[in-house]
Wavefront OBJ file of the C-alpha trace (Angstrom):
o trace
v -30.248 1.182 -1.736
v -31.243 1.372 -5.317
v -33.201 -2.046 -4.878
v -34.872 -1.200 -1.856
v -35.623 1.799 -3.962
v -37.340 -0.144 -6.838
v -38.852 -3.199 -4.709
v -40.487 -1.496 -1.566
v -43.790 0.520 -1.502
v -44.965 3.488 0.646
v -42.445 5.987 2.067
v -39.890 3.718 3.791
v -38.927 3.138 0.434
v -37.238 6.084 0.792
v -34.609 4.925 2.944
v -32.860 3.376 0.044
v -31.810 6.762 -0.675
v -30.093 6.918 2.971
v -28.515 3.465 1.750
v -27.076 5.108 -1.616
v -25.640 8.522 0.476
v -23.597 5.793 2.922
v -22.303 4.310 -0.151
v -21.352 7.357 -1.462
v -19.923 8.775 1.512
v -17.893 6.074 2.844
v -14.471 6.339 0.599
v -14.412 9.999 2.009
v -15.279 8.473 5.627
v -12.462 5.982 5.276
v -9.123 6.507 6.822
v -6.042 7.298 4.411
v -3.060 4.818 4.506
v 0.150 5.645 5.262
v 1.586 4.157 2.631
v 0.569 3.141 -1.637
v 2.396 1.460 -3.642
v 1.241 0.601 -6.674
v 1.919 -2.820 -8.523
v 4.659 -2.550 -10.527
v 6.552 -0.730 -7.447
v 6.878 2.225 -9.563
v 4.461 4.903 -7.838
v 5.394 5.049 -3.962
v 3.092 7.279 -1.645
v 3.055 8.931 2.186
v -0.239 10.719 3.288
v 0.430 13.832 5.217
v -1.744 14.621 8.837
v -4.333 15.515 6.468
v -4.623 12.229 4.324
v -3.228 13.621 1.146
v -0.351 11.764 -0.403
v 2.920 13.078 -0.959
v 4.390 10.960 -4.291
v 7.794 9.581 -3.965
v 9.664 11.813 -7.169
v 9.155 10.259 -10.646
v 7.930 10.580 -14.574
v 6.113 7.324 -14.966
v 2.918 6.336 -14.184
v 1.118 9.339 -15.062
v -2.421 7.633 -14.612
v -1.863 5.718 -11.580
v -0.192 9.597 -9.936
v -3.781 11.009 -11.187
v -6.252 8.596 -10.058
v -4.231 8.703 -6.475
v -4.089 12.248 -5.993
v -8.050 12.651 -7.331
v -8.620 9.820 -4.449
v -6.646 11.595 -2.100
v -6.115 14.761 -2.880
v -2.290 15.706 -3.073
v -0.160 17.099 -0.519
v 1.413 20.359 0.073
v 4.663 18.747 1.552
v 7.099 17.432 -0.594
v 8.929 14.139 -0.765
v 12.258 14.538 1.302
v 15.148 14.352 -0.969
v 18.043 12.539 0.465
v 19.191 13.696 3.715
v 16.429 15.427 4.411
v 13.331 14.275 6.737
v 9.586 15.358 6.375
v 6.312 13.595 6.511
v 7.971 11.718 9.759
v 10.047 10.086 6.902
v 13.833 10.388 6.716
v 15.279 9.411 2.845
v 18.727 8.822 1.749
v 19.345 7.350 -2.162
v 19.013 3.839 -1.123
v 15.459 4.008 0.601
v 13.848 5.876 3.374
v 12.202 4.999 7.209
v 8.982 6.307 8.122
v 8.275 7.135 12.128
v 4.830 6.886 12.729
v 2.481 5.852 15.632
v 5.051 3.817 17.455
v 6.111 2.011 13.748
v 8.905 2.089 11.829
v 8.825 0.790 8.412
v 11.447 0.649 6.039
v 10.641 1.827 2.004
v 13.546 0.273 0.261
v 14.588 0.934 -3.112
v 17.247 -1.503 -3.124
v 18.864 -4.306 -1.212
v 21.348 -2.622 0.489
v 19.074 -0.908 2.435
v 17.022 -4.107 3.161
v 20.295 -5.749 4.546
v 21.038 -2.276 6.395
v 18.003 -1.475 8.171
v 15.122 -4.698 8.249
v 16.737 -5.846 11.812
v 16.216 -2.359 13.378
v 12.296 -2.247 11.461
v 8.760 -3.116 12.189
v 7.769 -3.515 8.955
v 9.409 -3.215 5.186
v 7.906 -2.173 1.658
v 10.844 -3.273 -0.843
v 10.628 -2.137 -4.434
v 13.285 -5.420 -5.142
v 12.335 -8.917 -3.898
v 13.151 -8.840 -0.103
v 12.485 -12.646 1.581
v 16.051 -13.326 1.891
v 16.242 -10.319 4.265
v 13.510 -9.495 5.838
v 12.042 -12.674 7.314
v 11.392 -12.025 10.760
v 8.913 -9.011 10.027
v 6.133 -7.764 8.027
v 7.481 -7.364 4.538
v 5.814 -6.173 1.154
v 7.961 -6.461 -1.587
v 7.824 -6.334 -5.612
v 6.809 -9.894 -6.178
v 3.945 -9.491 -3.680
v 2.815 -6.715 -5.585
v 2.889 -8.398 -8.679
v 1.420 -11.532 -7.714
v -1.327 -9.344 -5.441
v -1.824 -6.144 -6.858
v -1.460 -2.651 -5.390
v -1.019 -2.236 -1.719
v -2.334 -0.055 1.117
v -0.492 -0.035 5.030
v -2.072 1.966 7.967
v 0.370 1.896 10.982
v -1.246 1.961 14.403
v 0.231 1.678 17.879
v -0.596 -2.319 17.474
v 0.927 -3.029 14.140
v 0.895 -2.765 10.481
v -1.989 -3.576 8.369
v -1.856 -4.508 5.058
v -4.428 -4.642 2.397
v -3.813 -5.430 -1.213
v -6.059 -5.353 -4.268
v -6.661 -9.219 -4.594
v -8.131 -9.082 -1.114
v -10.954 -6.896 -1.992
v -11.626 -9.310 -5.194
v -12.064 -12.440 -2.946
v -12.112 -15.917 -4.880
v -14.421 -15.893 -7.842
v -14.925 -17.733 -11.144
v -14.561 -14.423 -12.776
v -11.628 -13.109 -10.999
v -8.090 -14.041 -12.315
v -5.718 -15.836 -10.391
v -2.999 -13.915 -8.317
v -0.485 -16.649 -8.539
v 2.246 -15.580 -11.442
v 3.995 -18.494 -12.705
v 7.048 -16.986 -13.546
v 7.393 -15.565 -10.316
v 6.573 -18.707 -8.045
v 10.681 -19.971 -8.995
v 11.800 -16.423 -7.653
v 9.952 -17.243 -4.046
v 11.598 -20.489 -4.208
v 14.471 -19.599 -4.695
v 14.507 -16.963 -2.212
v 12.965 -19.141 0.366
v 16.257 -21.721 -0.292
v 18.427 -18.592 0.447
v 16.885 -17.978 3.729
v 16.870 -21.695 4.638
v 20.801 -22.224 3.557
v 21.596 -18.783 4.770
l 1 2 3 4 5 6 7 8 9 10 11 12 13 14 15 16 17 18 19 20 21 22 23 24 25 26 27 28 29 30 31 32 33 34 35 36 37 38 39 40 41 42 43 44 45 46 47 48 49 50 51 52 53 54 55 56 57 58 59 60 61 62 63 64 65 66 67 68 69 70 71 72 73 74 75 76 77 78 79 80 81 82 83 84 85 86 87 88 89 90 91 92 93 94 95 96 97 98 99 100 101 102 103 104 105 106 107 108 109 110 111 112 113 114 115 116 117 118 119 120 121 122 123 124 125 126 127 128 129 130 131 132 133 134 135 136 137 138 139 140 141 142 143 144 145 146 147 148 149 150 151 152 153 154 155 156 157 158 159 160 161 162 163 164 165 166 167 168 169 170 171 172 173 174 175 176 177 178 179 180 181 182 183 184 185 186 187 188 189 190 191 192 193 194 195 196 197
């Protein structure tokens, strides 16, 4: 917009400026996930009907809290604490399911709940490494988001999409690498568990 700005003559210049409101517009145009996590599976996340994001309970990750809830605004409803259910997500102290739009998708915090609930879910987000038990579904877990970056999931009545940071950098000269070396033996590992398993 600001090009066609600068570069075009007469009034249809102008339109640039129609170009620049879009751009401006669209994160408020965009749908709100369902579910953030943030890289170091620290800051956890549920948007409410009206796209603001209830934070899972926690003291770290002050900035990462504030940037989200600028983005999104925060939401009125609380977390559920365990036992309890809101948001269409029931928690106990091991992890918590989320009903929504025909899903449901398991946010573990550790892997007893992975071995507990991945064969009854359509998705998991695990804030442990979670191959060796979830590999028949769509699963997130803590060495994806360390090797990929933060991660978004909308749940429709078709599935679970997934976006993650590195896929909105794309593959440039400029743009680090998303592989972590240290990590790699930790997915190979966990891929020889599932295989002898």
């Amino acid at each position: 917009g600001l090009l066609f700005l600068c570069l075009w003559r007469g009034r249809l210049r102008l339109a640039g400026l129609l170009l620049i409101a879009a751009g401006l517009a669209q994160p408020w145009l965009a749908t709100a996930p369902d579910i953030v996590v943030d890289e170091d599976s620290k800051v956890v996340a549920v948007s409410d009907q009206k796209g603001h994001l209830a934070l899972r309970p926690g003291r770290g990750e002050r900035f990462v809290r504030a940037v989200w809830g600028e983005r999104y605004g925060v939401s009125e409803t609380s977390w559920p604490d365990p036992g309890a259910e809101s948001l269409d997500l029931r928690c106990d102290s091991e992890g918590c399911i989320l009903h929504r739009k025909g899903q449901k998708v398991l946010i573990a915090y550790t892997t007893n709940a992975l071995a507990e609930d991945c064969k009854d879910a359509d998705a998991a987000v695990s804030l442990t490494a979670a191959r060796a038990f979830c590999s028949d579904i769509k699963t997130v877990d803590r060495i994806d988001l360390r090797r990929r970056g933060a991660v978004a999931l909308w749940l429709t009545p078709d599935g679970v999409i997934t976006r993650f940071v590195a896929d909105g950098l794309g593959e440039r000269r400029w743009v680090a690498t998303t592989q972590t070396p240290h990590l790699e033996g930790v997915y190979r590992r966990g891929n020889a568990a599932e295989a002898s398993g």
